[in-house]
N, C-alpha and C positions, 0 to 999 in steps of 0.2 A: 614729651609730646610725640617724639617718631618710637616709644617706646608702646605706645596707647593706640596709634594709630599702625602699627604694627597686630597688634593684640585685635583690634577691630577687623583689620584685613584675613585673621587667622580664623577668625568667627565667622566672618564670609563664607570663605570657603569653605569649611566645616559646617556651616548650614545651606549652603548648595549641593553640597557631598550629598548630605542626610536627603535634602528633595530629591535629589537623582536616585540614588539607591530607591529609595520610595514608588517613583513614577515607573522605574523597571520592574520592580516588582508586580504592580498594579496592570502592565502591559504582560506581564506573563501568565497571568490571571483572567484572564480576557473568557468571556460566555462559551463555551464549549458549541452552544447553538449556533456565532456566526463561524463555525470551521465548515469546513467541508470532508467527510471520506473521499479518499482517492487511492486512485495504483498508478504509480509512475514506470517507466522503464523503459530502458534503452534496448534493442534488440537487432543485432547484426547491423550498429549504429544508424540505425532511425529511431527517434525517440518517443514515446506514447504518455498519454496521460487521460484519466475519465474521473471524473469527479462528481459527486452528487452532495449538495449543500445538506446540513444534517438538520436546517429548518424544513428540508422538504421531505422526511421521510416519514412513512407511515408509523406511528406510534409504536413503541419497545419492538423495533425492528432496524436491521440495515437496507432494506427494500422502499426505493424510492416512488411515493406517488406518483403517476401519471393519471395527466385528464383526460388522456387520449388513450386509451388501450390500444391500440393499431400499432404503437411506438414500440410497444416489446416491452419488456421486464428490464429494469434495473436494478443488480444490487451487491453491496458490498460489506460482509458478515463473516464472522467467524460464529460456527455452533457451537453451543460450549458442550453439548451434548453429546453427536456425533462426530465431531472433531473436525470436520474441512473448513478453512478457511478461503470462502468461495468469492469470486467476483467475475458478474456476467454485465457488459455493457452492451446490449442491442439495438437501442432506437437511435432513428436517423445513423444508420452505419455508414463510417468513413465519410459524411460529408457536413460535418461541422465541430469545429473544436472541442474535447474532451467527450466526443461522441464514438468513437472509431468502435466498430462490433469487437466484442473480446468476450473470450470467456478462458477463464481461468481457475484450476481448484486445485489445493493443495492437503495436501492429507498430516497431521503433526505424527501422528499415531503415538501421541501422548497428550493429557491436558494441558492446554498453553497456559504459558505463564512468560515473566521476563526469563530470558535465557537464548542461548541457541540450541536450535534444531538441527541434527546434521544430518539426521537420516529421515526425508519428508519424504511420502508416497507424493508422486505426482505424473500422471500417463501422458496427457497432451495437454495442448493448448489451444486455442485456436484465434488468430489474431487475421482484421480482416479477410476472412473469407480463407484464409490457410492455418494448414494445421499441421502443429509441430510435438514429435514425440519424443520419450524418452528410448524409449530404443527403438535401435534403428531395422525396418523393415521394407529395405531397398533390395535391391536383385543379390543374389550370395554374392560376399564380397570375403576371401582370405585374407588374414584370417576375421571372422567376423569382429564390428565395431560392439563394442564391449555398451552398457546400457549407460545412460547418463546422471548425474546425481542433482538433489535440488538441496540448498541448505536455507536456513529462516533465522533470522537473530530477530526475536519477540523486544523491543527497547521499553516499550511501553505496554500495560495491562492493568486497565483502570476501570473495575466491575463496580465505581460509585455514577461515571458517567457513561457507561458501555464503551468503551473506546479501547481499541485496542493497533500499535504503530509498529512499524517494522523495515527490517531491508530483507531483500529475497536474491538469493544467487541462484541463478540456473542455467544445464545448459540444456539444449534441444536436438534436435535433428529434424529435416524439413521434412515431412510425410510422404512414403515414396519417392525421395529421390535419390537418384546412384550413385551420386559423389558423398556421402557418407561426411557432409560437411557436419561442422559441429556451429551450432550458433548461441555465442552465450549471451544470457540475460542477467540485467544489473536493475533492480529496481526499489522503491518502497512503495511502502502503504499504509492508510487509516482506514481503519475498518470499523464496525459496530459489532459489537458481542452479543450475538440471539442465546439467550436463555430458554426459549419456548420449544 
């Protein structure tokens, strides 16, 4: 009897196991349509993030519709063509969550794929209303600050649902200022892969 009902309790578990495995799997699988594109990042520790839902973008595009043109352009893409992996957030600047103005473009000067990038073109940035460059063009300073690098690890590159994921290192320097500060950037992103 505690030999069976032993045997019964083994069964249990080994068909809870099975259901669990199961329901994970099914949760990892989830409509590519309820995600969202985003670019996240921390910079001289205040942290950003701008998001557009990928039900709300204009057809085999990362450029999010608006009803309102007045709002400004949104959008977050990689060209598979001419290689920058852009993202510009303008409407309602800096006064509602995952709205903050940004624009941001980075250059692979290779075709993306999973890997890392260690040598990215990327000249400024510009994050509410300031802009940060890669080299530095503050008052001569001995000996001069040497230019800044940007690096990309591509994790994800998925040309069946346009999507393409990542972390981005970089660091900057603040536009015109003489302290010759360096401000680094830690971030990721979902982007959409423009073919056109």
């Amino acid at each position: 009897m505690a030999k069976k009902s032993m045997i019964l309790n083994l069964a249990k578990v080994l068909f809870a196991f099975i259901f669990l495995m199961g329901c994970s799997e099914s949760e990892e699988s989830k409509p590519v349509e309820d995600e969202e594109l985003f670019f996240e990042f921390t910079l001289d520790g205040i942290s950003y993030r701008s998001a557009i839902k990928i039900a709300d973008l204009v057809p085999q595009g990362g450029f999010e519709y608006l009803a309102d043109p007045s709002q400004g352009m949104n959008f977050m893409f990689y060209n598979f063509f001419s290689g920058p992996l852009a993202v510009t957030f303008s409407n309602n600047c800096g006064t509602s969550p995952g709205r903050d103005c940004l624009y941001f473009e980075f250059h692979l000067n290779e075709e993306a794929k999973v890997g890392v990038f260690k040598k990215v073109t990327n000249y400024a940035m510009a994050v509410n209303g300031q802009t940060y460059v890669t080299g530095y063009n503050g008052p001569n300073v001995n000996p001069e600050p040497e230019d800044l690098t940007t690096s990309i690890e591509i994790t994800k590159f998925d040309e069946v649902n346009n999507i393409m994921e990542g972390v981005v290192n970089a660091q900057f320097y603040k536009d015109v200022d003489p302290s010759a500060k360096v401000y680094n950037l830690k971030g990721k992103f979902r982007v959409s892969i423009y073919k056109g």
